[in-house]
C-alpha positions as CSV (number, residue, x, y, z in Angstrom):
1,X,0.0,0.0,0.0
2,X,2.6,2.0,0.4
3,X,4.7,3.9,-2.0
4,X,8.0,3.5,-3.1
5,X,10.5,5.8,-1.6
6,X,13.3,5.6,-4.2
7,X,13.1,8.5,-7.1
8,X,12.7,8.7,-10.3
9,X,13.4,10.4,-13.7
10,X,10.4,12.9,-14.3
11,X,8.3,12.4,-17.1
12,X,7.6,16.2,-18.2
13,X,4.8,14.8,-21.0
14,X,3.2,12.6,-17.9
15,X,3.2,15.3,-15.8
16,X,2.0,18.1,-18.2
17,X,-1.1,15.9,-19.4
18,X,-2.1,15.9,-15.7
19,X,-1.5,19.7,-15.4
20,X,-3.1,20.6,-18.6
21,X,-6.2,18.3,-17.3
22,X,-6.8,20.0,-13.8
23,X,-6.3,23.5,-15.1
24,X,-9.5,22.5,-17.4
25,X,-11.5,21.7,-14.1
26,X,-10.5,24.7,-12.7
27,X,-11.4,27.0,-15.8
28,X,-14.6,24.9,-16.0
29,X,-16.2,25.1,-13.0
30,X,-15.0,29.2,-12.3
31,X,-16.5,30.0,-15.8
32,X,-19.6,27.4,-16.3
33,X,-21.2,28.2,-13.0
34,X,-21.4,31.6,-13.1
35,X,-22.3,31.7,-16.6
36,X,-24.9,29.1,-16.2
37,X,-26.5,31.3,-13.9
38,X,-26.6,34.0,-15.4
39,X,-27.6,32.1,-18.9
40,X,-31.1,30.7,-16.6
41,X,-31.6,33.5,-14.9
42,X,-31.9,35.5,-18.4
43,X,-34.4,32.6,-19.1
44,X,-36.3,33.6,-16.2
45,X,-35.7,30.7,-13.7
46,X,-35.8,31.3,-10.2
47,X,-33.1,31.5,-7.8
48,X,-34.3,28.0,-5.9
49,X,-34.3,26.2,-9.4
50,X,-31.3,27.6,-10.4
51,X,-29.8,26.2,-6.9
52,X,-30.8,22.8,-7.3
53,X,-29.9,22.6,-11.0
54,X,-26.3,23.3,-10.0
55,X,-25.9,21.0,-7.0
56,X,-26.9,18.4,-9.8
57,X,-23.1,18.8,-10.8
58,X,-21.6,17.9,-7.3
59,X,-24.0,14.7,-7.1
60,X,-22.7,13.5,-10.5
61,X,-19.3,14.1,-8.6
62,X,-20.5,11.7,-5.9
63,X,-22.4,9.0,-7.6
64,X,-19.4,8.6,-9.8
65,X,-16.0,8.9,-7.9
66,X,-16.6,5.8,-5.9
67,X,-16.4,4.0,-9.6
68,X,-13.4,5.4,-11.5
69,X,-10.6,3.4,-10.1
70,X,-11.9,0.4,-11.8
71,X,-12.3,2.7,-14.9
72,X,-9.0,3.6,-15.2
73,X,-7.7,-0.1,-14.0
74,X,-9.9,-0.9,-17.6
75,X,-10.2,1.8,-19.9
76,X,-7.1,3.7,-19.1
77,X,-6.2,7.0,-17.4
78,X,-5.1,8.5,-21.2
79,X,-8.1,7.3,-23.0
80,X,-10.7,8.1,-20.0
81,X,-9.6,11.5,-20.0
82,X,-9.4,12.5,-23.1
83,X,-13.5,11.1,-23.5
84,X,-14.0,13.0,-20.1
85,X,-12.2,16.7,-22.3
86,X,-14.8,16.0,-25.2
87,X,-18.1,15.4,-23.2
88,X,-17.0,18.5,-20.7
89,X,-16.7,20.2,-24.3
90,X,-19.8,19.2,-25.9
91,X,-22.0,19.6,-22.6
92,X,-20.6,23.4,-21.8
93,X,-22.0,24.2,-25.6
94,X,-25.4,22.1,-25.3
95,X,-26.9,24.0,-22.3
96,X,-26.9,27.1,-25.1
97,X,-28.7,25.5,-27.9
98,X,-31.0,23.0,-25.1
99,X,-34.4,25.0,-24.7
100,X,-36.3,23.3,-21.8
101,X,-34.9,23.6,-18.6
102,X,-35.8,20.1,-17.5
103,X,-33.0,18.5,-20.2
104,X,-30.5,20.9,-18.0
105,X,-30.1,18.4,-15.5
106,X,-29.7,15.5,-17.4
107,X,-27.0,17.8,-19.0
108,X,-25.9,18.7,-15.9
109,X,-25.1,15.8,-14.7
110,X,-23.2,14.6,-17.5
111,X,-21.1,18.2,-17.1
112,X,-20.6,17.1,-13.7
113,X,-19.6,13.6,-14.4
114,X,-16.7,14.7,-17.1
115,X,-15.8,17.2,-14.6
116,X,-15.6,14.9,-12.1
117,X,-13.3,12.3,-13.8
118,X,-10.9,15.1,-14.8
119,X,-10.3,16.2,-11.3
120,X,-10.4,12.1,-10.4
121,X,-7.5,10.8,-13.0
122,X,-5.9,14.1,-13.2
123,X,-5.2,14.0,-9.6
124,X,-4.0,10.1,-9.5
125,X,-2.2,11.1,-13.1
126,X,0.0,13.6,-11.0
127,X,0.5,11.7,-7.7
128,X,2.0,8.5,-9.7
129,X,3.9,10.9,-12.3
130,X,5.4,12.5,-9.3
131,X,9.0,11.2,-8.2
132,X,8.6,10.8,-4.3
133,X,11.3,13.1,-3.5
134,X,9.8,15.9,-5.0
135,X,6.2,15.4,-4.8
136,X,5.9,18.6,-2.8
137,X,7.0,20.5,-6.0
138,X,5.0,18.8,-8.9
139,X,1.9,18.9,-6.6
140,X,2.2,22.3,-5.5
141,X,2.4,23.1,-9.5
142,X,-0.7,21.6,-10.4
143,X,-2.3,23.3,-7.3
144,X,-1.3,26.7,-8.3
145,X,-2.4,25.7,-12.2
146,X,-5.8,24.9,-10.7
147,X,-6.0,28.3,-8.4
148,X,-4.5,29.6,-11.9
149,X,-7.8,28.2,-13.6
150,X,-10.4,29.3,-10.9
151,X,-9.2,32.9,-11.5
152,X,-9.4,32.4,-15.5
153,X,-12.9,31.5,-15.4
154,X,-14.0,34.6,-14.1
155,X,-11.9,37.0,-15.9
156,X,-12.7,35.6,-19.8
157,X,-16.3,36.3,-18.6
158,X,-15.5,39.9,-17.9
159,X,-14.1,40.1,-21.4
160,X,-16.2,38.7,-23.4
161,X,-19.3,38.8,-21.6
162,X,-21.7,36.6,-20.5
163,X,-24.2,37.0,-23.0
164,X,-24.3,35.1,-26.9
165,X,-22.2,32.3,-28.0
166,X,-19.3,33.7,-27.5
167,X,-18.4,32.7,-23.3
168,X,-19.6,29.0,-24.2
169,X,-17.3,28.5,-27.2
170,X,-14.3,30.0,-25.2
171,X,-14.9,27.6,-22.5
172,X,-14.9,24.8,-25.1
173,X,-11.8,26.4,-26.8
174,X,-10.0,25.4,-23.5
175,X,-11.3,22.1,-22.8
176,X,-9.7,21.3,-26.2
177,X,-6.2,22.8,-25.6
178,X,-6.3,21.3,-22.6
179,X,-6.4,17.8,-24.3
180,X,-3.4,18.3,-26.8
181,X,-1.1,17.5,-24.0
182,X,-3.1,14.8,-22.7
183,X,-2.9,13.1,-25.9
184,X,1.3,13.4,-26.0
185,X,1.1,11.9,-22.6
186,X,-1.2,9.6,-22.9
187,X,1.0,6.8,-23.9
188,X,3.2,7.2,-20.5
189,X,0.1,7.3,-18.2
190,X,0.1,6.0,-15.4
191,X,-2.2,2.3,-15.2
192,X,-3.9,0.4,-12.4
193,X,-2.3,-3.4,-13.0
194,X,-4.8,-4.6,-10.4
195,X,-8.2,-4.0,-8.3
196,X,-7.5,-2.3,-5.0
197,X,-7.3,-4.8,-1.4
198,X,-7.3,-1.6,1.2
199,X,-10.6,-1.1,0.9
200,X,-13.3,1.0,-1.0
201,X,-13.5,4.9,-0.9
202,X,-15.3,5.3,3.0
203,X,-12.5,2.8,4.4
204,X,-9.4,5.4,3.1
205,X,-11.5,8.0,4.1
206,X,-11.2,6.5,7.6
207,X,-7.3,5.2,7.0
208,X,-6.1,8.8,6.2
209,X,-8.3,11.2,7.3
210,X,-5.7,14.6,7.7
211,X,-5.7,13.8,3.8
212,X,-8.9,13.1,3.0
213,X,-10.9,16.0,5.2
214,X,-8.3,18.5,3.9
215,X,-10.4,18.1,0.9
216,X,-13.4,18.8,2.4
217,X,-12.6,21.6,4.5
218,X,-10.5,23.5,0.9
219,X,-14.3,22.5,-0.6
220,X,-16.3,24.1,1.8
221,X,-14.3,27.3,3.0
222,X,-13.1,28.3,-0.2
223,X,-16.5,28.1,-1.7
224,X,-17.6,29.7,1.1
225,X,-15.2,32.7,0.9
226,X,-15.8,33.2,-2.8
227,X,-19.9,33.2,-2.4
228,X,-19.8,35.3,0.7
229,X,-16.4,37.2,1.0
230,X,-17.8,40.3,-1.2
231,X,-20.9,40.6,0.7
232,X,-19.1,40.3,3.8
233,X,-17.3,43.4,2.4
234,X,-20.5,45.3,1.4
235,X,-22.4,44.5,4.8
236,X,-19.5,46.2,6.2
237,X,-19.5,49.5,4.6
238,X,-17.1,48.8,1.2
239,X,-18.7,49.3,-2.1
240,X,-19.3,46.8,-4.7
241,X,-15.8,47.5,-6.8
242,X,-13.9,47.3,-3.5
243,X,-15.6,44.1,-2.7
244,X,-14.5,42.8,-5.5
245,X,-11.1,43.7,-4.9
246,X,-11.1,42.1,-1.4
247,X,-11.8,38.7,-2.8
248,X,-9.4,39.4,-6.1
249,X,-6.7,39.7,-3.6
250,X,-7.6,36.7,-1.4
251,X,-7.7,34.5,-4.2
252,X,-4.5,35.8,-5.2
253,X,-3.1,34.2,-2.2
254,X,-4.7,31.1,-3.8
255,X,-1.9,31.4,-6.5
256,X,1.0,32.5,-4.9
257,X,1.1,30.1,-1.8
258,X,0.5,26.5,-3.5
259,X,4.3,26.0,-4.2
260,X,6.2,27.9,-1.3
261,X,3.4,25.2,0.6
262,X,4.4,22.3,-1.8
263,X,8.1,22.9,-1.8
264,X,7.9,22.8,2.7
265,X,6.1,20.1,2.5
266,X,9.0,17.9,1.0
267,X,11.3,18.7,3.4
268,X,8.5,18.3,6.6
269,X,6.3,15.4,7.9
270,X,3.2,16.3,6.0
271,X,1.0,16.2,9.2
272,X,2.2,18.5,11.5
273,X,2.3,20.6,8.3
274,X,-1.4,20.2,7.6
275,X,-2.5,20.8,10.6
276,X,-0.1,23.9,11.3
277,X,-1.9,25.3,7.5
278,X,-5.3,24.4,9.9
279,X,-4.3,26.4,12.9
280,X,-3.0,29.4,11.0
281,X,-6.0,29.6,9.3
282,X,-7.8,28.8,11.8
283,X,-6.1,32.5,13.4
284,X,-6.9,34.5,10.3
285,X,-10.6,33.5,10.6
286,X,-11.4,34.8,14.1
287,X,-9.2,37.7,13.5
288,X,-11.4,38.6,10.4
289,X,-14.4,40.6,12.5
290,X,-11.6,42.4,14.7
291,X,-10.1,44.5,11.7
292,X,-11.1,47.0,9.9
293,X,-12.4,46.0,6.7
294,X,-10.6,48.6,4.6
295,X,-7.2,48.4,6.2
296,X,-4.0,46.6,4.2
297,X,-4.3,44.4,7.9
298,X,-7.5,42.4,7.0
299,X,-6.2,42.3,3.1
300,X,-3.1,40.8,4.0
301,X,-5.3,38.4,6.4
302,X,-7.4,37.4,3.8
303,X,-4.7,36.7,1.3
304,X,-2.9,34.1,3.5
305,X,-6.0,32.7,5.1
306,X,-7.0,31.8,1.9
307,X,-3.5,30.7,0.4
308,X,-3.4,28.8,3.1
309,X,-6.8,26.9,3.5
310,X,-5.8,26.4,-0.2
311,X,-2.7,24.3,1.1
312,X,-4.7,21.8,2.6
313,X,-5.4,21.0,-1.2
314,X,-1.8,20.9,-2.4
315,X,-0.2,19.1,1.0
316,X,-3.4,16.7,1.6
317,X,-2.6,15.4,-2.2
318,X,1.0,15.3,-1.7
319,X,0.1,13.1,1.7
320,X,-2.0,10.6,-0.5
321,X,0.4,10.2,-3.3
322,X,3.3,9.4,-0.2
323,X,0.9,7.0,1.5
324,X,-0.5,4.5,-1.1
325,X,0.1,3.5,-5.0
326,X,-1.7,1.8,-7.7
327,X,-5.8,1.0,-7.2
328,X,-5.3,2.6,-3.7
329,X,-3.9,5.8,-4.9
330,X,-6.9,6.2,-7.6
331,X,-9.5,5.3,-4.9
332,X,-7.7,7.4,-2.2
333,X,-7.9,10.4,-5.3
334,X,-11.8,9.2,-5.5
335,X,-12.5,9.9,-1.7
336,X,-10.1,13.2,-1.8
337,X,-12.7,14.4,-4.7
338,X,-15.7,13.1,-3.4
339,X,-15.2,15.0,0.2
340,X,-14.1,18.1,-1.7
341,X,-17.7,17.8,-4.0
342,X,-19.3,17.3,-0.4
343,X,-17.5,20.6,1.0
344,X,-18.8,22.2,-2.1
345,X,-22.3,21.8,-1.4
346,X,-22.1,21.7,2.8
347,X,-19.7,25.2,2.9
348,X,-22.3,28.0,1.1
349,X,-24.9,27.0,2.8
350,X,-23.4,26.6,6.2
351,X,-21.4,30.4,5.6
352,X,-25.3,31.5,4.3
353,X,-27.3,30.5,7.1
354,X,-24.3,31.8,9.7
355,X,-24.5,35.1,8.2
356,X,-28.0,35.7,8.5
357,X,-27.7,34.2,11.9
358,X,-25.0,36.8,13.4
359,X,-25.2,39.2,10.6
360,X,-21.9,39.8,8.9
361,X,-19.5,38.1,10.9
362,X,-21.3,34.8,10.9
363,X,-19.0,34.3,7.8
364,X,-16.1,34.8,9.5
365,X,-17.2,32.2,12.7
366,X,-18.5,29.4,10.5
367,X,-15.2,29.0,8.4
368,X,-13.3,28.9,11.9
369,X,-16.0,26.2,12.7
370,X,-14.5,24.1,10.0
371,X,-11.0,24.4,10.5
372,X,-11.9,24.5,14.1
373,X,-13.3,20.7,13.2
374,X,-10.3,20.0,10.7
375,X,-7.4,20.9,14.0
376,X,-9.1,18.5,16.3
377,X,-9.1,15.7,13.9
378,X,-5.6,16.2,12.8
379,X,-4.2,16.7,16.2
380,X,-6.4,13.6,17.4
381,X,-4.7,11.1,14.3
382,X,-1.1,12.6,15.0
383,X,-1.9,11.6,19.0
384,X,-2.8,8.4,18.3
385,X,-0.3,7.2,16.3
386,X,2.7,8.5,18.7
């Protein structure tokens, strides 16, 4: 179950499929959500509707993850990747030409689902591309790629709009550059020789769970910050463009911190990391309500707060691919998605509902919930096992 510690020559083609395959998620999901929403409620659909149509996407993430271990152990990581880039592509341009909302789930879904298996493979792609003594590094890339891709989603909507054809075929445009280097390094994928014997997704959840709730926790308090961060801003006296600007530069932190985090966490025990990235977060959420909102204080607060719940990501990864290989690895990726589709779903709604219980700085006290929960369950596995 464990993986080799001896290093190897890097595979650049290997590692750059993976790369190229994650920044599509990332793009994806920061430019079709938005876009969709605005695209339905154009149409006239209601808020609730449009709500539940999107949550369709993380269930697809759900129903699915628990399965694509034994799809790549038969079809292939290349092969299933490339099929997961064309239906991602295809789908994105569909919800523009389908006219009845009711096909938008079904469509939804299978958005979901392709999305879903690029995060999946990309993710077990990188870990067993990755040579173990640099893992921190390679991982630390793709994270920043990804935080790379969430920011691009949102900036070609403000150029070209969010109206017409022309956001839809953009998105499309980079699903399919994202596959040209998938197809180069397809051939040197990684392959599953044999079906996991650690268990399925719910047992690794409960083997390494620093690693696997890091992905819930990223799930739910980033997408927490980025529904609720600006109107955390405007509830306390900023306008709209400097609300903006206060969750531009949080997400900034996003980018920059992924590799200083990846590049530490090959040279310390992977643990105590992750759970010092949970207490230092942990600190810049309760210190959130005591600043002032427009000082460079609570900026630079929010930018390593966020860089640094972002860590969890890139070091819980970097803990998987160091603890198992082969069929475990890809389920272990499976559970590490599945939790972070969970956190996707769980975090807005919990940050919601505690703003409108202490009105603004429930956002603030229900991300320090999380990590709060994320702390005690590191510190309690590192105890243990002394």
């Amino acid at each position: 179950m464990h993986a080799p510690a001896a290093s190897r020559p890097v595979n650049i083609a290997s590692i750059a499929a993976a790369i190229a395959a994650i920044s599509a998620v990332g793009l994806g999901l920061a430019l079709s959500i938005p876009l969709l929403a605005f695209e339905l409620h154009d149409r006239g659909v209601s808020s609730t509707w449009i709500g539940l149509n999107t949550a369709v996407g993380g269930l697809a993430t759900i129903a699915l993850a628990p399965f694509l271990p034994n799809l790549v152990r038969r079809l292939g990581a290349g092969p299933l990747l490339l099929a997961a880039i064309l239906s991602a592509a295809i789908s994105l341009v569909a919800f523009k030409v389908t006219a009845s909302f009711v096909l938008w789930f079904p469509l939804r879904f299978i958005y979901g689902a392709a999305l879903c298996v690029l995060f999946v493979v990309s993710e077990f792609w990188i870990n067993a591309a990755a040579p173990s003594d640099r893992r921190g590094l390679v991982i630390g890339i793709y994270g920043t790629v990804l935080s790379i891709g969430f920011a691009g989603g949102p900036a070609i909507l403000s150029l070209v709009g969010t109206q017409g054809w022309a956001p839809y075929l953009c998105g499309a445009a980079f699903f399919g550059l994202a596959g040209i280097p998938v197809l180069i390094g397809a051939s040197s994928a990684p392959a599953i020789e044999k079906e996991s014997t650690s268990g399925g997704v719910w047992t690794l959840m409960r083997i390494a769970p620093a690693a696997t709730l890091a992905a819930f926790i990223f799930g739910a308090v980033e997408t927490g910050i980025i529904n609720f961060l600006p109107l955390y801003g405007l509830r306390r006296g900023l306008d709209a463009g400097d609300a903006a600007l206060l969750l531009t530069i949080a997400e900034l932190g996003n980018v920059a911190l992924q590799l200083p985090l990846g590049l530490l966490s090959d040279k310390v025990d992977r643990r105590r990391l992750l759970l010092g990235c949970g207490i230092v977060s942990l600190g810049g959420a309760l210190l959130i309500p005591y600043l002032a909102i427009d000082s460079w204080a609570l900026w630079t607060v929010a930018f390593l707060t966020t860089g640094i719940v972002a860590g969890l990501y890139t070091v819980g990864l970097a803990l998987l691919g160091a603890r198992f290989d082969g069929a475990a690895l890809a389920t272990a990726n499976a559970a590490f998605v599945m939790l972070y589709s969970i956190g996707l779903t769980v975090g807005p709604t919990a940050v919601g509902g505690g703003m409108q219980l202490i009105d603004p700085h429930g956002f603030a006290w229900v991300i320090a919930a999380f990590l709060v929960l994320y702390v005690l369950v590191v510190a309690a596995q590192i105890w243990r096992d002394r």
